[in-house]
N, C-alpha and C positions, 0 to 999 in steps of 0.2 A: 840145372835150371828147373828141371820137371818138379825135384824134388821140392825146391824152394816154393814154388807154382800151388804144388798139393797142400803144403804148410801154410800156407795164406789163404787158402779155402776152406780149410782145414779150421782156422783160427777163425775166420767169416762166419764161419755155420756156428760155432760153439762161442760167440760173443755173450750172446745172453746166460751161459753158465758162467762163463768169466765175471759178467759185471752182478750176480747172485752173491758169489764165492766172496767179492772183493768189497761190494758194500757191505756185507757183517764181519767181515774178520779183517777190515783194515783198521778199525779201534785195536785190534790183539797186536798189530807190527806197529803203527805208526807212534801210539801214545809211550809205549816205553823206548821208543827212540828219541821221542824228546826229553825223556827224563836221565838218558843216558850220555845227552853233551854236558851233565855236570857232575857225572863222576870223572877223573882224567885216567885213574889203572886200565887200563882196558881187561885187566887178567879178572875182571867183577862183571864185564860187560853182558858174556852170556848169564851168568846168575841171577842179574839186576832182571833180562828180559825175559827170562823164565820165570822169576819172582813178581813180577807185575803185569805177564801177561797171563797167569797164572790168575792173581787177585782180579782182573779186568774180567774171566771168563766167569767167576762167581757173582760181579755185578750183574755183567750183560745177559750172560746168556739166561738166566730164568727171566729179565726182560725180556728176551726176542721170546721165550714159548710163550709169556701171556701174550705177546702183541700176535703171535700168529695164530692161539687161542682165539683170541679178542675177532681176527682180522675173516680166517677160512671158517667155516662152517660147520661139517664133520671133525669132530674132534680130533677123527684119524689122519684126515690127510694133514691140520693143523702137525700134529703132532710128526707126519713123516715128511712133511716140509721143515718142520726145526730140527730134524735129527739128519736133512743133508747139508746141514752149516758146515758141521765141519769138512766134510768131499769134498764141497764144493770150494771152500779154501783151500785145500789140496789141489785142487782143480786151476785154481787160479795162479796159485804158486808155480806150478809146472807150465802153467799154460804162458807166466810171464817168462820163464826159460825158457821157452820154444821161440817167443815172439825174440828175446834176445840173440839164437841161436840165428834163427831166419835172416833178421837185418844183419848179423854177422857175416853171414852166408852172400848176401847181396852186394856187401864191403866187399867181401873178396871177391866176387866177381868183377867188381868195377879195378880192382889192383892190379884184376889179370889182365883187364881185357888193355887197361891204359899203361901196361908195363914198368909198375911203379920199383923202383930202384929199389926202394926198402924193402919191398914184400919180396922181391925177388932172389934177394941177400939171406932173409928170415926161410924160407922156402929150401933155401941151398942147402944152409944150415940147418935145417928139421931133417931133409932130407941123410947127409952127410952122418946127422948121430944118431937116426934110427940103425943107419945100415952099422956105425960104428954097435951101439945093441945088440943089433943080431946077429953080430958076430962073437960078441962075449956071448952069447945067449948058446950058439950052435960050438963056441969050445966048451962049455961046462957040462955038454951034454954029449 
């Protein structure tokens, strides 16, 4: 529970680089997800989103340096505020894994604490094919 506790603080304190990271680089995911419900192979799917999220960064992104030209003052900080676009989508990326990991975390607390049947069964069995692993793992060596 501590751990879950620090991750939510964690995520508190670093909200304003999440919501930097996600207002410029949610045109790079969102827009070729919508152009990708009408191809139907999916074996095109990563191509198509590398392919137009690729085109999407030569529109926008010399937009975002004049606008932060245009916006900050010093040209330098303009300039080393448009060059943490992309960390800071990185930032965000990860930081929406952690947020999925945490409420993960909180599910299964609530599975344990209410002694939910299925998780109980899923449990047995993680439990039962690891040790079934480590035991091929400790013959082959």
């Amino acid at each position: 529970m501590g751990w879950l506790i620090a991750g939510i603080t964690g995520q508190l304190l670093t909200f304003p680089v999440w919501l930097f990271g996600n207002i410029f680089t949610l045109t790079f995911l969102l827009i070729p997800e919508l152009q990708l419900k009408k191809i139907k192979d999916l074996q095109f799917h990563a191509t198509m989103r590398f392919g137009i999220s690729l085109a999407l960064a030569f529109i926008f992104l010399p937009v975002y340096l004049v606008i932060s030209l245009i916006i900050f003052s010093p040209w330098w900080l303009a300039l080393s505020i448009f060059l943490t676009i992309p960390l800071a989508g990185i930032f965000a990326w990860n930081y929406n894994i952690l947020f999925r990991r945490i409420f993960g975390g909180f599910r299964v607390r609530k599975y344990i604490s209410s002694k939910n049947p299925d998780y109980l069964t899923l449990r047995k069995d993680y439990d039962e094919l690891t040790e079934l692993v480590s035991g091929l793992k400790d013959e082959e060596s």
